[in-house]
GUKOLLO-974238 format. One record per atom (N, C-alpha, C): residue number from 1; atom name; y, x, z. Coordinates in nm, 3 decimals, padded with zeros to 5 digits. Atoms other than C-alpha are relative to their C-alpha. Example, Ala and Ser with C-alpha at 12.3 -4.5 7.8 and 13.67 -1.06 7.14 Angstrom:
<rs>
   n atom      c2      c1      c3
   1    N -00.119  00.089  00.000
   1   CA -00.450  01.230  00.780
   1    C  00.120  00.090  00.000
   2    N -00.119 -00.082 -00.006
   2   CA -00.106  01.367  00.714
   2    C  00.109 -00.077  00.073
</rs>
This chain:
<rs>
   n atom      c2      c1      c3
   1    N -00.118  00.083  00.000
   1   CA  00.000  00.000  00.000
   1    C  00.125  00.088  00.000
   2    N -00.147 -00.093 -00.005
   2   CA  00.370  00.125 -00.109
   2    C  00.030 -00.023  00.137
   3    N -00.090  00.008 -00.085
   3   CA  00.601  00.183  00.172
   3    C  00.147 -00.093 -00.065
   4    N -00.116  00.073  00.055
   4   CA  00.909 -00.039  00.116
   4    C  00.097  00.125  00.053
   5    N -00.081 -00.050 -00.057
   5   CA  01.222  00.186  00.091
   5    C  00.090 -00.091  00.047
   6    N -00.116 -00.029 -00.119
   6   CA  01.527  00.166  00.323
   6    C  00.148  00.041 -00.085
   7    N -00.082 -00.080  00.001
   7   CA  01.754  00.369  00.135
   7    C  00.120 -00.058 -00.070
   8    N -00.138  00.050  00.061
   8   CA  01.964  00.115 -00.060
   8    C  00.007 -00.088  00.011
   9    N -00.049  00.150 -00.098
   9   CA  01.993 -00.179  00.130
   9    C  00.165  00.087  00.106
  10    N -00.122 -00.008 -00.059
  10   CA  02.359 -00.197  00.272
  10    C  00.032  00.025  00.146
  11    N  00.001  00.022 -00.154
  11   CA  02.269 -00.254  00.617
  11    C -00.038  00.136  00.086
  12    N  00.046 -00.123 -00.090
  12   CA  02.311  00.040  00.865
  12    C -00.074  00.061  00.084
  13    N  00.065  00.017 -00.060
  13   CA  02.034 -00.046  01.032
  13    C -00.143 -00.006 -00.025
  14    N  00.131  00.011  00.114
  14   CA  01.772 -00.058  00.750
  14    C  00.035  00.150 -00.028
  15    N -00.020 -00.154  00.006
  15   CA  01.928  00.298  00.656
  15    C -00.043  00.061  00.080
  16    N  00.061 -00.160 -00.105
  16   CA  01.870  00.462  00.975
  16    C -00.170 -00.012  00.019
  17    N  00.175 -00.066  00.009
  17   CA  01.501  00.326  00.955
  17    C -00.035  00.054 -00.058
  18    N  00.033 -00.063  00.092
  18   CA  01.493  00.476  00.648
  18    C -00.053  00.151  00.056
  19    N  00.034 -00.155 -00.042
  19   CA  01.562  00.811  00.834
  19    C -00.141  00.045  00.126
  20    N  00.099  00.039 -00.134
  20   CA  01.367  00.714  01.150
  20    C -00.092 -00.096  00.033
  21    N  00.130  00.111 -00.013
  21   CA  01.152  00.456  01.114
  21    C -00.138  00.002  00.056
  22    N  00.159 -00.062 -00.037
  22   CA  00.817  00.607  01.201
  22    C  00.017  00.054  00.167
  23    N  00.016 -00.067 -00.121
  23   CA  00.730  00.639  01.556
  23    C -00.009  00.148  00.060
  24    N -00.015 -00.150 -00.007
  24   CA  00.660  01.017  01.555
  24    C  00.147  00.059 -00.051
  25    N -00.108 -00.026  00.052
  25   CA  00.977  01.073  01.384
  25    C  00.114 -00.020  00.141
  26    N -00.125  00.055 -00.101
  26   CA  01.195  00.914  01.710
  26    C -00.046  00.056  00.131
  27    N  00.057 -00.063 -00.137
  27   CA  00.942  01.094  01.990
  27    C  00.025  00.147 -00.061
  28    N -00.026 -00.156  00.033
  28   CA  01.005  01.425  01.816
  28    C  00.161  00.023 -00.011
  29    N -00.139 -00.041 -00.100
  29   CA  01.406  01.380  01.833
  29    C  00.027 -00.004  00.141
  30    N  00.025  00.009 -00.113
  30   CA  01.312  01.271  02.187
  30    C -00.009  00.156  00.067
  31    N -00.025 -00.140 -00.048
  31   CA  01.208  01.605  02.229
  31    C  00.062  00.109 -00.060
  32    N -00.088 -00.039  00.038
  32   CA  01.423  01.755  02.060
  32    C  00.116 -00.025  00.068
  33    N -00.065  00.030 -00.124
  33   CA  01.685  01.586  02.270
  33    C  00.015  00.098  00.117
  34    N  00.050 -00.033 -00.123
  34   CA  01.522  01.737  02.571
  34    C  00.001  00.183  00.002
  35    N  00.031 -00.102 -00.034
  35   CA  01.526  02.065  02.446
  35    C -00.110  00.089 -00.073
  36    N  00.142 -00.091  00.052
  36   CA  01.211  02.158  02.239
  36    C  00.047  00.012 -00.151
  37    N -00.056 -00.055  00.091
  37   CA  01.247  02.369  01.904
  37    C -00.123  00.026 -00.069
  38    N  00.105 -00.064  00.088
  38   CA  00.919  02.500  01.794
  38    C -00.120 -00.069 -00.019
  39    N  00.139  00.028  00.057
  39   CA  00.623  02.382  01.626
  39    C -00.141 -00.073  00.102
  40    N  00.126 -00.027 -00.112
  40   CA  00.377  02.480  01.909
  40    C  00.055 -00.126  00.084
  41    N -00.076  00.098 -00.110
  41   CA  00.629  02.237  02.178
  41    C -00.038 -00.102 -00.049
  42    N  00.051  00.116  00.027
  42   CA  00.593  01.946  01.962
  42    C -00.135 -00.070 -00.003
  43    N  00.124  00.006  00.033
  43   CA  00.270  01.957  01.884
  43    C -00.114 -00.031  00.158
  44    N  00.033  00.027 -00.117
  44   CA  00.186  01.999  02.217
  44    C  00.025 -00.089  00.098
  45    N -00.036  00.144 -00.097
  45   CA  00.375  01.739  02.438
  45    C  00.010 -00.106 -00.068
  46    N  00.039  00.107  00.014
  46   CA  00.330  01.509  02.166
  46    C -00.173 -00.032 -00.030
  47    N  00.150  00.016  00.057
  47   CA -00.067  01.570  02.076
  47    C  00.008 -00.067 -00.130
  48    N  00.044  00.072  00.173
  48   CA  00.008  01.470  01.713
  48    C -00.091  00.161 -00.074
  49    N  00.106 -00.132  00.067
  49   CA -00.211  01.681  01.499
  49    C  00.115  00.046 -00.101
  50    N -00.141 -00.142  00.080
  50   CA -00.017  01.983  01.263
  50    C  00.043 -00.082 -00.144
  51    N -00.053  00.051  00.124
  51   CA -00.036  01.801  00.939
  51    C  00.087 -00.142  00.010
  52    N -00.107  00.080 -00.018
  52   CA  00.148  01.490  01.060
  52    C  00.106  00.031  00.026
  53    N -00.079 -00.038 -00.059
  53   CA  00.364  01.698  01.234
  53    C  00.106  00.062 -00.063
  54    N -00.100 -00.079  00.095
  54   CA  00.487  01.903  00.951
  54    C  00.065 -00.082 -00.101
  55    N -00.097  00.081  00.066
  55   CA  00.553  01.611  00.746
  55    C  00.132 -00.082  00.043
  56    N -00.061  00.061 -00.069
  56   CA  00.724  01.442  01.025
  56    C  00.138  00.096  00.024
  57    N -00.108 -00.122  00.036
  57   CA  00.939  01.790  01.054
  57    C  00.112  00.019 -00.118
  58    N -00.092 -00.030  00.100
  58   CA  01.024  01.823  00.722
  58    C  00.061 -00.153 -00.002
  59    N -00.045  00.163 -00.018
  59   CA  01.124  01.432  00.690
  59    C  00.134 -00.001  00.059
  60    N -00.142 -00.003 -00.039
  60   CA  01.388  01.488  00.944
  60    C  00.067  00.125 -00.063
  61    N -00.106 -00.099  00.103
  61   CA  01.503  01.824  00.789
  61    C  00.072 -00.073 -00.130
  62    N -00.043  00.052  00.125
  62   CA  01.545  01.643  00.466
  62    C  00.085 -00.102 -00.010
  63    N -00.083  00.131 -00.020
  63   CA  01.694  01.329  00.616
  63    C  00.169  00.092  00.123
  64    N -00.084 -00.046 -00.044
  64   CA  01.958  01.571  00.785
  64    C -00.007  00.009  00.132
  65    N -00.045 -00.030 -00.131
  65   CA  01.865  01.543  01.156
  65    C -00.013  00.132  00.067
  66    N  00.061 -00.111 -00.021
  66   CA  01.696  01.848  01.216
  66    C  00.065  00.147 -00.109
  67    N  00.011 -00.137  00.134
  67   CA  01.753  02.222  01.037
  67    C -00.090  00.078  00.071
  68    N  00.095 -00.066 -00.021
  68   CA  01.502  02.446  01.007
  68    C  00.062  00.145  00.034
  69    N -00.020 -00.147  00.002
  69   CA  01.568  02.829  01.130
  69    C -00.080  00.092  00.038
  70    N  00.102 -00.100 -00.002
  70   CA  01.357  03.121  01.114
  70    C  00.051  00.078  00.126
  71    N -00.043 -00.100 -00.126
  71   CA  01.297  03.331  01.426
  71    C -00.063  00.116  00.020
  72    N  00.115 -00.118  00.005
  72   CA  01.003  03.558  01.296
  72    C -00.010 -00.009 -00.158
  73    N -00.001 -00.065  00.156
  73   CA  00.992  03.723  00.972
  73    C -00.160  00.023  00.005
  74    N  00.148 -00.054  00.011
  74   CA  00.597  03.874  01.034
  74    C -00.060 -00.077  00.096
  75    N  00.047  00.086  00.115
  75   CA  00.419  03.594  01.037
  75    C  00.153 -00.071  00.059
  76    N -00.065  00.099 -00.048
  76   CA  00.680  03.344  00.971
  76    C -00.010 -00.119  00.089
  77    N -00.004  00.112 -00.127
  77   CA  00.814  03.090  01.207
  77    C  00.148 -00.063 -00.008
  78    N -00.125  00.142 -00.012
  78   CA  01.106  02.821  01.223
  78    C -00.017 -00.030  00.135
  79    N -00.023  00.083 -00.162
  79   CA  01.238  02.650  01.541
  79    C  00.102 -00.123 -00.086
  80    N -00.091  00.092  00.083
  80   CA  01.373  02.316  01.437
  80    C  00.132 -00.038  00.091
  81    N -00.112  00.006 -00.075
  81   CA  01.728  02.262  01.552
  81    C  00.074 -00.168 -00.035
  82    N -00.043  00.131  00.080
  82   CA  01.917  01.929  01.581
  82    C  00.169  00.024 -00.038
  83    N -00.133 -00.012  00.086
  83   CA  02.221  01.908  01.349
  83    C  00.091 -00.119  00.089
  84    N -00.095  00.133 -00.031
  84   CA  02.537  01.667  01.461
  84    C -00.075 -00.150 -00.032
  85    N  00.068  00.131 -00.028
  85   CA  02.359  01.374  01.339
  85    C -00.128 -00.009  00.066
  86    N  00.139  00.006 -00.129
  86   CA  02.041  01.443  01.533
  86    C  00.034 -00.073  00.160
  87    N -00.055 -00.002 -00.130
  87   CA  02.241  01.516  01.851
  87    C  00.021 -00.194 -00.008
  88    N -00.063  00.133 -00.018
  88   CA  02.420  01.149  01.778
  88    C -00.114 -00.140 -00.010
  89    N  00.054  00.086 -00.019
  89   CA  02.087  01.009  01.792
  89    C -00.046 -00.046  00.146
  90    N  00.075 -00.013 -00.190
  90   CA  02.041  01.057  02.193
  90    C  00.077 -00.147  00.030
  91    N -00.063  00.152 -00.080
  91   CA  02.278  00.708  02.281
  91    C -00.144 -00.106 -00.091
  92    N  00.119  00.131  00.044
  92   CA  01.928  00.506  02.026
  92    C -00.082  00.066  00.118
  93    N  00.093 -00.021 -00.113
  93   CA  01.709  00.719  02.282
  93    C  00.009 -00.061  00.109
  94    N -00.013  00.051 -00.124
  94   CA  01.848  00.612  02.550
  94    C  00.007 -00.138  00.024
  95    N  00.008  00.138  00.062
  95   CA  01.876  00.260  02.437
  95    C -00.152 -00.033 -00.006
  96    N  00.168  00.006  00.075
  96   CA  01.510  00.282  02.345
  96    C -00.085  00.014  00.157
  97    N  00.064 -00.005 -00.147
  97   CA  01.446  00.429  02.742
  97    C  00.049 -00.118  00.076
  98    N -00.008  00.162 -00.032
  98   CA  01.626  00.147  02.857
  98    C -00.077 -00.099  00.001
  99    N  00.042  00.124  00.061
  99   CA  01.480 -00.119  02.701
  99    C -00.137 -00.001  00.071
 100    N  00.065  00.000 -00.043
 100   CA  01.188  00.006  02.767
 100    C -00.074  00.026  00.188
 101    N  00.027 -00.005 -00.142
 101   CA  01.140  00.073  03.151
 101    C  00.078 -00.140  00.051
 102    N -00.008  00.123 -00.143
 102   CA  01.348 -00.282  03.196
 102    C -00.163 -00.107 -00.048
 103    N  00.061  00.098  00.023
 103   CA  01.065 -00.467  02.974
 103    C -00.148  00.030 -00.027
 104    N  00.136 -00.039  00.054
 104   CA  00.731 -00.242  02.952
 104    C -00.026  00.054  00.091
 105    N  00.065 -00.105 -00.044
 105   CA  00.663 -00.066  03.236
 105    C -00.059 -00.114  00.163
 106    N  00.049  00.041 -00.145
 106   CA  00.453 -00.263  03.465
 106    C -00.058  00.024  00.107
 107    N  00.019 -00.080 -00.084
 107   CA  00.363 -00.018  03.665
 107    C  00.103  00.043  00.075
 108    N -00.118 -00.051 -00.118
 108   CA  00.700  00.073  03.769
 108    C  00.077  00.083 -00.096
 109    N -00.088 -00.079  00.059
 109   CA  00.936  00.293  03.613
 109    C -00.034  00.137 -00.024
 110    N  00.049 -00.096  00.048
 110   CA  00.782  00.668  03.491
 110    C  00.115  00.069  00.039
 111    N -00.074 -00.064  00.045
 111   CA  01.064  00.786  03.424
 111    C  00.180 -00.006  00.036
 112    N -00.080  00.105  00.000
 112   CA  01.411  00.747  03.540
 112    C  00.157  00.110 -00.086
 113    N -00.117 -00.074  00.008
 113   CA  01.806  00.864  03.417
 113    C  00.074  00.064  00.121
 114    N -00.134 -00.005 -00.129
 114   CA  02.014  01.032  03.696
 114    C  00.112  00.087 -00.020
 115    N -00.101 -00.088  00.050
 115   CA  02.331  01.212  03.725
 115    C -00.019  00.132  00.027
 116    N  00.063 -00.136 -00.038
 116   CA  02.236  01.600  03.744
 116    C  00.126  00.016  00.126
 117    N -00.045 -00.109 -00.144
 117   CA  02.516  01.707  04.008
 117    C  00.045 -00.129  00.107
 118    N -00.006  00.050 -00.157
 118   CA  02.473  01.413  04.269
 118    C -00.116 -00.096  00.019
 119    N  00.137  00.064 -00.006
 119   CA  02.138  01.231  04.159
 119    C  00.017 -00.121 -00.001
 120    N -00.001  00.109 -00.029
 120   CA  02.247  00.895  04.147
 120    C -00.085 -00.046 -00.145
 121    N  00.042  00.042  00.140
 121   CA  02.047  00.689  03.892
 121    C  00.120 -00.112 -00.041
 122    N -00.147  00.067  00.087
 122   CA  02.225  00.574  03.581
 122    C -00.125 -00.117 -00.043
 123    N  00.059  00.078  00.054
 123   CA  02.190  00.274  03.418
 123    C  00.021 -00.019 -00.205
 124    N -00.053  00.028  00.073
 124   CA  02.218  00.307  03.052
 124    C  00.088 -00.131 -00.069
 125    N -00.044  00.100  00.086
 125   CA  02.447  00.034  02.821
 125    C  00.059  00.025 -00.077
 126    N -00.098  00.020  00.097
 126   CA  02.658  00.014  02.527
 126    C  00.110 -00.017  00.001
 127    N -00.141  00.023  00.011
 127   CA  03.026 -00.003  02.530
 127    C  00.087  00.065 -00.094
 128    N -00.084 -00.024  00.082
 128   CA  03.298  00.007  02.332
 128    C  00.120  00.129  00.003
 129    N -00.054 -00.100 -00.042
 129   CA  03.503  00.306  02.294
 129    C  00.073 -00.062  00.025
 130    N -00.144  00.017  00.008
 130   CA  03.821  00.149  02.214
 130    C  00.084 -00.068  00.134
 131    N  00.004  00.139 -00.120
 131   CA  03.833 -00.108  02.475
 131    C -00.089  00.037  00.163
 132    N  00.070 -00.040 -00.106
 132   CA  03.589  00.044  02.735
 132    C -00.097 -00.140  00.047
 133    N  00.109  00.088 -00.018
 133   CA  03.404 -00.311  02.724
 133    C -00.155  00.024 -00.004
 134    N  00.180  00.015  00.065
 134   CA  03.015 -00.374  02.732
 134    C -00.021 -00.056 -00.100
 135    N  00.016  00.083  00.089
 135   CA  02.939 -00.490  02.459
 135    C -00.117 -00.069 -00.043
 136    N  00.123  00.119 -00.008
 136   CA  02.729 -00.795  02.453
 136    C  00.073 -00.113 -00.081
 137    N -00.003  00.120  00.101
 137   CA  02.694 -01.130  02.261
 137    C  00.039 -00.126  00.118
 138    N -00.040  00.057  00.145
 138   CA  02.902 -01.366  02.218
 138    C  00.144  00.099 -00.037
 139    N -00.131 -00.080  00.023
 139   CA  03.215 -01.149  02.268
 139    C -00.013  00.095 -00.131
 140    N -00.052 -00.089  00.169
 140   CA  03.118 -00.894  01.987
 140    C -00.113 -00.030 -00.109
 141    N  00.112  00.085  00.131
 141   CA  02.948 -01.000  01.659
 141    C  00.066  00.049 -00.102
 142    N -00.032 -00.054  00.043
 142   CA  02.895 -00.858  01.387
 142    C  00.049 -00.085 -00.169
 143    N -00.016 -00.013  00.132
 143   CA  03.094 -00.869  01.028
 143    C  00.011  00.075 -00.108
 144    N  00.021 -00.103  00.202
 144   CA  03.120 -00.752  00.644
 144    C  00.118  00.122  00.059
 145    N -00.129 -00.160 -00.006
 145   CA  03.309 -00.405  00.663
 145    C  00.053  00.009 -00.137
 146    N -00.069 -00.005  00.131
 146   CA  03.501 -00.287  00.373
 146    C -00.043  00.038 -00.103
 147    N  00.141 -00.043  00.116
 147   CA  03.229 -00.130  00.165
 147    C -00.104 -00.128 -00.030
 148    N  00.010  00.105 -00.005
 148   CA  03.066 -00.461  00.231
 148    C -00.061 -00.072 -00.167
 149    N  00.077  00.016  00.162
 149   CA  02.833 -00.576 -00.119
 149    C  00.028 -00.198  00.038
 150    N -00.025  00.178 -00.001
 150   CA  02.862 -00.994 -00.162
 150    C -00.116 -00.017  00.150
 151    N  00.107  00.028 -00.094
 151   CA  02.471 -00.987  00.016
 151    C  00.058  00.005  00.155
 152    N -00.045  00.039 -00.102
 152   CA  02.674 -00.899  00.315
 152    C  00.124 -00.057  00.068
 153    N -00.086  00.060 -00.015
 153   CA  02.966 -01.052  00.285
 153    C -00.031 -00.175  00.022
 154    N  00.065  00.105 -00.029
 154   CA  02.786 -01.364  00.275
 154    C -00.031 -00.037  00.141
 155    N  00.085 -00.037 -00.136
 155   CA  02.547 -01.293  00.563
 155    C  00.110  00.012  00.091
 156    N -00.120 -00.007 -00.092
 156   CA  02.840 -01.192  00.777
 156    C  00.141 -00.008 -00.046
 157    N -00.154  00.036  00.031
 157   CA  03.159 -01.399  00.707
 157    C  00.114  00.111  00.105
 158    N -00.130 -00.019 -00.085
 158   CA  03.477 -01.298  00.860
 158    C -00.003 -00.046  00.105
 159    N  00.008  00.080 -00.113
 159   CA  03.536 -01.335  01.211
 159    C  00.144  00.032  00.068
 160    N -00.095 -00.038 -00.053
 160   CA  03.846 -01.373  01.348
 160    C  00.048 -00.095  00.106
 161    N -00.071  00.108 -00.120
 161   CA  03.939 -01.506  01.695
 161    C  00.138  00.049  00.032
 162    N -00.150 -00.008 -00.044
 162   CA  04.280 -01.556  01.843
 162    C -00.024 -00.004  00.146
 163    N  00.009  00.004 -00.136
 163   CA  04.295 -01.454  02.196
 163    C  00.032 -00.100  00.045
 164    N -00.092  00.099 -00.081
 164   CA  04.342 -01.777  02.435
 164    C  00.110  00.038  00.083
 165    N -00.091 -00.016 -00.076
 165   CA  04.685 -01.793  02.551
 165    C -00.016 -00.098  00.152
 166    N -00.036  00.116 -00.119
 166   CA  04.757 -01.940  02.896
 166    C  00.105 -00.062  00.044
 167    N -00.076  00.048  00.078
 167   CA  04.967 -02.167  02.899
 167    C  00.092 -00.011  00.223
 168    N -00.070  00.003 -00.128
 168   CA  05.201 -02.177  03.240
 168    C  00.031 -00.154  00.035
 169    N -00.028  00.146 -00.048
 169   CA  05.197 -02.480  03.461
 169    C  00.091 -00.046  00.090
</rs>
């Protein structure tokens, strides 16, 4: 069976599966995230076997999250490094740890976030830069942007509210 691509659908969200879609693909920026660079690391704290691993490698090299750099000339060797858009994938990780320890872990929590210089645990969420809001539904929703093809101009009309005034009594 083909794979359906990703890559030219409008939606920014079908794109990034494009890049990430595959489970091994999002536990290997995970560790990457965390810190791990070489071959042997992945391979090892994830137990995927080498030939998935190298496709899964090159995949993100090619999709830009990762670069490859040599650290041994006799035998060769690479350490994979994450590029700016790698790095900018750690707020889906954490989104992804979220989600998961509030709705999968019925055992209890594995794993938790805290702040390194006073230990408090965090709670990840989403917010808005501009505004410093959370951003949750119904307050933010999404519409067509300016690149915007009909398919999503359709799909997501215009949205424009008018702040309620209050009216003095």
């Amino acid at each position: 069976m083909q794979r359906k691509s990703f890559s030219t659908m409008q939606c920014p969200i079908a794109r990034s599966l494009e890049r990430v879609g595959e489970w091994w693909s999002i536990l290997i920026l995970r560790d990457a995230l965390h810190g791990e660079t070489r071959f042997d690391q992945f391979q090892q704290h994830l137990g995927i076997a080498p030939n998935i691993l190298t496709r899964r490698l090159n995949g993100l090299v090619d999709a830009g999250l990762l670069a490859r750099k040599r650290y041994s000339v006799r035998p060769p060797r690479y350490e994979y490094v994450l590029t700016a858009a790698g790095r900018d994938f750690e707020p889906v990780v954490l989104a992804l740890f979220a989600w998961g320890n509030k709705h999968f872990a019925p055992e209890g929590k594995s794993l938790l976030l805290i702040n390194a210089e006073t230990g408090a645990r965090a709670e990840p969420v989403l917010v808005d830069r501009r505004s410093g809001e959370m951003i949750a539904r119904p307050a933010f929703v999404f519409t067509a942007g300016p690149a915007a093809g009909p398919g999503i101009r359709e799909r997501y009309p215009a949205v424009v509210r008018k702040r309620a005034t209050r009216r003095a009594s």
